[in-house]
N, C-alpha and C positions, 0 to 999 in steps of 0.2 A: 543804363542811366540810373542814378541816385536821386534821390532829395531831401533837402533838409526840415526836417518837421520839430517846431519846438511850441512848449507847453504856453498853453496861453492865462491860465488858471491852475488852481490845487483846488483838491476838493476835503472837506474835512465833516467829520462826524464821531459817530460811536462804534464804526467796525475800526477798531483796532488789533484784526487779525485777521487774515484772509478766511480762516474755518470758520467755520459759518454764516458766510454772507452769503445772501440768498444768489443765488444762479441764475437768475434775470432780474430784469428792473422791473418793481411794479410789483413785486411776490410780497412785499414786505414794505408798509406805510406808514408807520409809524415812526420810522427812524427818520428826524430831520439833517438835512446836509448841507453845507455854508458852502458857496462854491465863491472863491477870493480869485481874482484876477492879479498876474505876473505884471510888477508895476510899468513894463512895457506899454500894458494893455487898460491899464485900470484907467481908461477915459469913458466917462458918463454919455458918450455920443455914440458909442459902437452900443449903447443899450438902449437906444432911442426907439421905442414903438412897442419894446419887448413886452409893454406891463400889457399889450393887450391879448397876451398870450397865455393860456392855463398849462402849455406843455412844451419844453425843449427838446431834444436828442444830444448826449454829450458824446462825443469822441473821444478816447482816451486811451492811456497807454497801460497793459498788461505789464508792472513792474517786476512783479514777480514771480511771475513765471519763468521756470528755470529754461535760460538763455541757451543751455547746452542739449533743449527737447524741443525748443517752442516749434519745430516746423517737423508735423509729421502728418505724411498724406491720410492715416487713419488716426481716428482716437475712440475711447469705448466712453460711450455717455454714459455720467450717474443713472442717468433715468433707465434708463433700459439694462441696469443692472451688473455693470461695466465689464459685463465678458462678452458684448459683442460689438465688435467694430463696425465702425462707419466714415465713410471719406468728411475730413475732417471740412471740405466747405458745405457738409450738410449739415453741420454744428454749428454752435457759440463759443467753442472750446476754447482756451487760451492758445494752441499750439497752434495756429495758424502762420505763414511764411511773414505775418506782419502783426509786431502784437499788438492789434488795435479792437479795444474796447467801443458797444455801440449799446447804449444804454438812453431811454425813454422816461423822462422823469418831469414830475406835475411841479409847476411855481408854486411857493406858499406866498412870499414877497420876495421884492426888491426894494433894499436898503443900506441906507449912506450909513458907514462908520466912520471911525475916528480915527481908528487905525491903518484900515482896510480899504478905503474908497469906498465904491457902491458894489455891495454884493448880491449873490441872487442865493434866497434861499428855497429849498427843494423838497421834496418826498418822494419815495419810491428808487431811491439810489441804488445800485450793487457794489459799491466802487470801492475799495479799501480809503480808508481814511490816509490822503497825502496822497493821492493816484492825481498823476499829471495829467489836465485836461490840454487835449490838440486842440478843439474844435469844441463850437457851439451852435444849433441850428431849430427854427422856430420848427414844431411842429405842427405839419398840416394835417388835418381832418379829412379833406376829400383828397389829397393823395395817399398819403401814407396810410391812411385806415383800408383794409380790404377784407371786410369781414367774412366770405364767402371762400377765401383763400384755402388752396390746399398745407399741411405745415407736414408733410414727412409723419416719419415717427413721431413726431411734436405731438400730433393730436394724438398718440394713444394715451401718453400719458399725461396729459395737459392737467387732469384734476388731482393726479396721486399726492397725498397729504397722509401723516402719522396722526395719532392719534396723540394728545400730550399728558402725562399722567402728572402730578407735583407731587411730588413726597419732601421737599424741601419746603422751608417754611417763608410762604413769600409775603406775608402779613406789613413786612417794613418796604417791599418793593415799592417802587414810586409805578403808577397804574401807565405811565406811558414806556417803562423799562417794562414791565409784565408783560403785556400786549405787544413789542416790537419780539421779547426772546422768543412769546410762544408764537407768533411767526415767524421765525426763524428758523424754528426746530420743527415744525408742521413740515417744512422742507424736506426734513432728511441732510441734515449738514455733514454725514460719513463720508468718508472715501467709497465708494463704488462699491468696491472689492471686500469691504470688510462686509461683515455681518456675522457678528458676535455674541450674542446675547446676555454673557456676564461680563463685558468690558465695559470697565466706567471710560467715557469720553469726556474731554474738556475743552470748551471754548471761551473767548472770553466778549463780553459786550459793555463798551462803557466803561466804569471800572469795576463791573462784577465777574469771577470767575464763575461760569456753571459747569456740571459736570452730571451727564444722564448715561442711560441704559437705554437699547433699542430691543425689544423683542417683538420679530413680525411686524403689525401693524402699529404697535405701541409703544412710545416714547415715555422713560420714567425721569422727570428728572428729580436725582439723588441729593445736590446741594448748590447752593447759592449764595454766596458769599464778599463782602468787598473783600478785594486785592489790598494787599500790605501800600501806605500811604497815602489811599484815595481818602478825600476828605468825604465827610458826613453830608 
């Protein structure tokens, strides 16, 4: 048996690039995210109650995840260094046999546009910027919250963070682009598998290219630059 699932929203922000988005929701607060409803859905009564809510859960769909791997019964988590496997429903992974996204994110407001209807805008997002939202759902407190929970491997590395070095000159950054990169990079945004120590890496946030060194604990980053067209 099949079903049909389509988008009920788009989510838009400053990851406009899957490297470097943080690897759960909630890693990184800084980054605000406009979440626009599919003019299907853009009625002001499916949001009736929501403003009394500090927290949603979005469902969504892994775009880009490559279609020809998404389903594999193992996958190696970044975190644990990606040469060891683990059955992929003990993961977040994207390869899952369905690629749905479950990401926890805090209401800043809800607000009527002009263009847009009434939006909801968010922090704490993972979601590439344009990632199709299925679902939307109020988050509870005394369910959902289970602090005493066991999380797998999760808890070993629950705190692992880089150290962030600048050698680029971020003096012109705007304080809320500063504070969203260097959480980002506190992550560890590599592929698993690499670990290089004189390769310059590049990602982009916004419209700033950066481009760092990781050695061990220590993240350098080398430059920080606007991309060719972004205005001032």
């Amino acid at each position: 048996m099949s079903y049909t699932i389509e988008p009920i929203a788009h989510i838009y922000n400053n990851y406009n690039d899957k490297f470097g988005i943080p690897r759960q929701s909630g890693l990184e607060n800084e980054t605000e995210s406009e979440i626009v409803f599919c003019d299907k859905y853009r009625d002001d009564n499916a949001l009736r109650g929501l403003e009394g809510y500090s927290h949603i859960w979005l469902l969504w769909i892994f775009t880009q995840a490559n279609s020809k791997k998404y389903w594999s019964p193992t996958v190696r988590p970044p975190r644990l260094g990606g040469n060891k496997r683990m059955g992929v429903f003990s993961t977040r992974s994207p390869f899952h046999p369905n690629r749905i996204g479950l990401s926890c994110v805090k209401i800043k407001s809800i607000e009527k546009t002009r263009n847009n209807g009434t939006i909801i805008k968010v922090t704490g997002a993972d979601l590439l910027c344009g990632t199709p939202i299925i679902d939307i759902k109020p988050y509870l407190s005394f369910t959902d919250s289970h602090p005493n929970a066991r999380c797998g491997f999760a808890d070993e590395v629950y705190h692992f963070e880089l150290d962030i070095d600048f050698e680029a000159d971020t003096k012109d950054l705007p304080k809320d682009v500063f504070e969203a990169i260097t959480e980002m990079l506190k992550q560890d945004p590599r592929p698993s598998y690499q670990d290089e120590p004189q390769r310059v890496y590049g990602m982009n946030y916004s419209c700033y290219e950066i481009k760092f060194r990781v050695n061990g604990r220590k993240l350098t980053v080398t430059e920080i630059k606007k991309q060719n067209g972004s205005e001032e």
